[in-house]
C-alpha positions, 0 to 999 in steps of 0.5 A: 500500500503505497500512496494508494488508499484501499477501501474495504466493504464487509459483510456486515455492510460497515465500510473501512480505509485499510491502514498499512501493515507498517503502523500495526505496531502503533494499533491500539491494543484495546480496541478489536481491528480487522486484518484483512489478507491479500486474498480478500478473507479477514478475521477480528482480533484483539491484539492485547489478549493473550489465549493459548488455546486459541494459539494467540502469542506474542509477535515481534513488536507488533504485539500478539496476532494469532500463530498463524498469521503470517505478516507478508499475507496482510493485505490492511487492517482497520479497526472493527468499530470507528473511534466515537467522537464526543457530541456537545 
C-alpha cells in the first residue's frame, strides 16, 4: 500500500480505509481491528489478549496476532468499530 488508499466493504455492510501493515505496531491494543489478507478473507482480533488455546502469542513488536498469521499475507487492517467522537 503505497500512496494508494484501499477501501474495504464487509459483510456486515460497515465500510473501512485499510491502514498499512507498517503502523500495526502503533494499533491500539484495546480496541478489536480487522486484518484483512491479500486474498480478500479477514478475521477480528484483539491484539492485547493473550489465549493459548486459541494459539494467540506474542509477535515481534507488533504485539500478539494469532500463530498463524503470517505478516507478508496482510493485505490492511482497520479497526472493527470507528473511534466515537464526543457530541456537545
Amino acid at each position: 500500500m503505497s500512496d494508494c488508499k484501499i477501501k474495504a466493504t464487509f459483510a456486515d455492510g460497515s465500510r473501512r480505509v485499510l491502514k498499512p501493515v507498517a503502523e500495526l505496531a502503533k494499533a491500539n491494543k484495546r480496541r478489536e481491528i480487522r486484518v484483512v489478507f491479500k486474498d480478500g478473507r479477514y478475521t477480528d482480533l484483539h491484539l492485547g489478549r493473550v489465549c493459548p488455546k486459541l494459539g494467540i502469542v506474542k509477535v515481534n513488536t507488533f504485539g500478539l496476532l494469532p500463530e498463524g498469521i503470517k505478516l507478508e499475507k496482510i493485505m490492511g487492517w482497520c479497526y472493527k468499530f470507528p473511534h466515537k467522537t464526543s457530541k456537545r
